[in-house]
C-alpha positions in Angstrom: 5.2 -0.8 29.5 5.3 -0.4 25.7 6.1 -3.2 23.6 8.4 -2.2 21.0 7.4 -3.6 17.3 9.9 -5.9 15.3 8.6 -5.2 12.3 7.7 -1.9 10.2 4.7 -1.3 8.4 5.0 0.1 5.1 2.7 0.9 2.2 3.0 1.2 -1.6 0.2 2.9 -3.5 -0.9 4.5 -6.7 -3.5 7.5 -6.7 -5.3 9.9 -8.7 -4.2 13.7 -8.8 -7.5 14.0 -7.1 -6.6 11.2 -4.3 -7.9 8.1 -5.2 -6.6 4.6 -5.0 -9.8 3.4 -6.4 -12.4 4.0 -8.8 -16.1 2.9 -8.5 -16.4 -0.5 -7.1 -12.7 -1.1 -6.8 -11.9 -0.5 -10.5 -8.4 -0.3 -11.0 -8.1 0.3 -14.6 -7.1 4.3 -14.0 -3.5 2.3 -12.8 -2.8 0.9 -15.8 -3.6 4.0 -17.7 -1.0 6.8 -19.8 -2.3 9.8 -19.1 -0.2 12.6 -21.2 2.4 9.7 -22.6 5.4 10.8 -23.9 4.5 14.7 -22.8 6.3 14.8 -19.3 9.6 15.8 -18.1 11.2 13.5 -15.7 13.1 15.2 -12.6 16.4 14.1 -11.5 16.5 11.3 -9.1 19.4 11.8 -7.0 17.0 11.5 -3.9 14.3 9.0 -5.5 11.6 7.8 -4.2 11.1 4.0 -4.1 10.1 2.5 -7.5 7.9 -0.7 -7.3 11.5 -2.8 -8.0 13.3 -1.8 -4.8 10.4 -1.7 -2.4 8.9 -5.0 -3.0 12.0 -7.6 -2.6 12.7 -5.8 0.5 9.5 -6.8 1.8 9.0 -10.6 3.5 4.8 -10.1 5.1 2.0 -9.0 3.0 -1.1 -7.8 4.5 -4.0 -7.3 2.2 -7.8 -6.3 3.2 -10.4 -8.7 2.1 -11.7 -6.4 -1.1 -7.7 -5.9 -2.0 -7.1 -9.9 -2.0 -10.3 -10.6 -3.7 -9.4 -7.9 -6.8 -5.9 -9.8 -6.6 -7.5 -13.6 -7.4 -9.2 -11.9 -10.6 -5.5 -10.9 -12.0 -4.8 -14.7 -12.9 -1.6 -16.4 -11.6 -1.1 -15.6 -7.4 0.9 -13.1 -8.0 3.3 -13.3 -4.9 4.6 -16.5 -4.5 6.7 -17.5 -1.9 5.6 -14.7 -0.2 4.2 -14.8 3.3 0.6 -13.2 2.7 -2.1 -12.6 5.6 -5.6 -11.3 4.8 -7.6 -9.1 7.0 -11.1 -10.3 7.3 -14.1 -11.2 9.5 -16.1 -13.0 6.6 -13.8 -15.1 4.8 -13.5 -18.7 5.8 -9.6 -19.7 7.0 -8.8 -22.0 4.0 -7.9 -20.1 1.4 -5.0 -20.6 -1.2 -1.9 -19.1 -0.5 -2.8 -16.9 2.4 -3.9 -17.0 5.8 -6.5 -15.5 7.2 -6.3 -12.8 10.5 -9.4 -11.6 11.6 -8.1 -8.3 13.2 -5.7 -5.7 13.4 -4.5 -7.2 16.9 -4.6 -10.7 15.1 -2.1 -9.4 12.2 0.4 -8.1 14.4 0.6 -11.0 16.7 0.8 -12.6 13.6 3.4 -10.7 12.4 5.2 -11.1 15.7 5.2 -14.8 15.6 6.3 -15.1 12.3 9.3 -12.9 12.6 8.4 -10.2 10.3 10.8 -7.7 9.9 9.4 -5.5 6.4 5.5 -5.7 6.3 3.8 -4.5 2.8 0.3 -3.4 4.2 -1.8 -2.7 0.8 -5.4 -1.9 0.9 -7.6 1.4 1.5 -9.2 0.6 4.8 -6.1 -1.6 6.3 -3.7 1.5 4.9 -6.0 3.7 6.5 -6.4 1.8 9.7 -2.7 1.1 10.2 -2.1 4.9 10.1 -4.8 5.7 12.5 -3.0 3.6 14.5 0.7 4.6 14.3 1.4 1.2 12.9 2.4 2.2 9.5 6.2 3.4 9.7 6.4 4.5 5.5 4.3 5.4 2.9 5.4 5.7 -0.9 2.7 7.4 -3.1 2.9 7.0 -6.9 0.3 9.7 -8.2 -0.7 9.5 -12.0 -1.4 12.9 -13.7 -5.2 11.9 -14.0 -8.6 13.0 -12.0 -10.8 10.1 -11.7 -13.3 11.5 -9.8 -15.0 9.0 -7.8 -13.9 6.2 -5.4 -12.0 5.0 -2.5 -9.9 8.1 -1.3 -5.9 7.2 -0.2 -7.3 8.9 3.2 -10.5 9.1 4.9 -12.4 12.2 6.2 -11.2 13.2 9.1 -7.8 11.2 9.3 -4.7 13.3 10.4 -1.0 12.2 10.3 2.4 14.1 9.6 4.7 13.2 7.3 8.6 13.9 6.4 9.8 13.0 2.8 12.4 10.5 2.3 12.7 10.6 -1.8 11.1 12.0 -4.1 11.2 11.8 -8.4 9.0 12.5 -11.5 9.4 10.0 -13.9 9.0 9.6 -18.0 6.0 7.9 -17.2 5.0 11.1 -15.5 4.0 9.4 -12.0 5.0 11.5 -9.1 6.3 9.5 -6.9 7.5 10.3 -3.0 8.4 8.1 -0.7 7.4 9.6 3.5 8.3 8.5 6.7 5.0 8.8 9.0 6.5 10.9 11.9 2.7 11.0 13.8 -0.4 9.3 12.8 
């Protein structure tokens, strides 16, 4: 018998033109960066894609990798307050600030189950890639920025396999290209 989920697993991303998520070692600077600023030409949005301010206060579970939390504590101020936040991890001890700790993919979903989620925000390479592989992840929004990095942590690992169908999709000024997919099979 198969236990239907209460909750859906989405992800929000930003990659490369070249598919990273990541630089070396995590850096994240490539995010924050204007390639070609003022040179692009948005596209209408009468379809859009979800934009960082309509997918995040629709979420109420955040589940974060170990490497991903750790990159989040050097931004400063906890940047999710109020926010119930779970962080996937064999090696960090159980009392940390603002988050608690599941050590497995089984652990986060009972988790997930007992706390009622309903919109879960998995953000992460490995977790991303993990909760496709196992048809856990139910949408994926992919903001790509008109750069080649190179190097890094790739939005999807060798090998992986999963169709997708688009839900929204929109260029901005910005020139991000970002489109929202429902996973139809991991």
């Amino acid at each position: 018998m198969t236990h239907e989920r209460t909750w859906r697993g989405r992800a929000f991303l930003g990659a490369s033109l070249d598919g990273y998520i990541a630089g070396p070692g995590g850096d994240l600077a490539f995010l924050e960066s204007e390639p070609g600023k003022g040179r692009h030409t948005a596209t209408p949005d009468t379809v859009p894609a979800l934009v960082w301010e309509t997918f995040f206060p629709t979420i109420d579970t955040l589940l974060m990798g170990r490497a991903t939390y750790e990159k989040v504590l050097t931004f400063g101020d906890w940047p999710f307050p109020g926010l119930r936040v779970f962080v996937l991890s064999t090696t960090l001890s159980g009392d940390q600030p603002s988050v608690e700790v599941v050590r497995s993919i089984d652990d986060a979903v009972a988790a997930f189950e007992a706390a009622g989620s309903r919109e879960v925000y998995v953000d992460g390479g490995r977790t991303v890639q993990e909760f496709l592989a196992r048809g856990l992840l139910d949408e994926l929004t992919v903001s790509t920025l008109p750069i080649v990095i190179g190097e890094g942590t790739r939005l999807f690992a060798d090998g992986a396999r999963a169709e997708f169908g688009v839900r929204g999709a929109h260029v901005g000024e910005d020139g991000l290209v970002r489109v929202t997919y429902e996973v139809l099979a991991p």
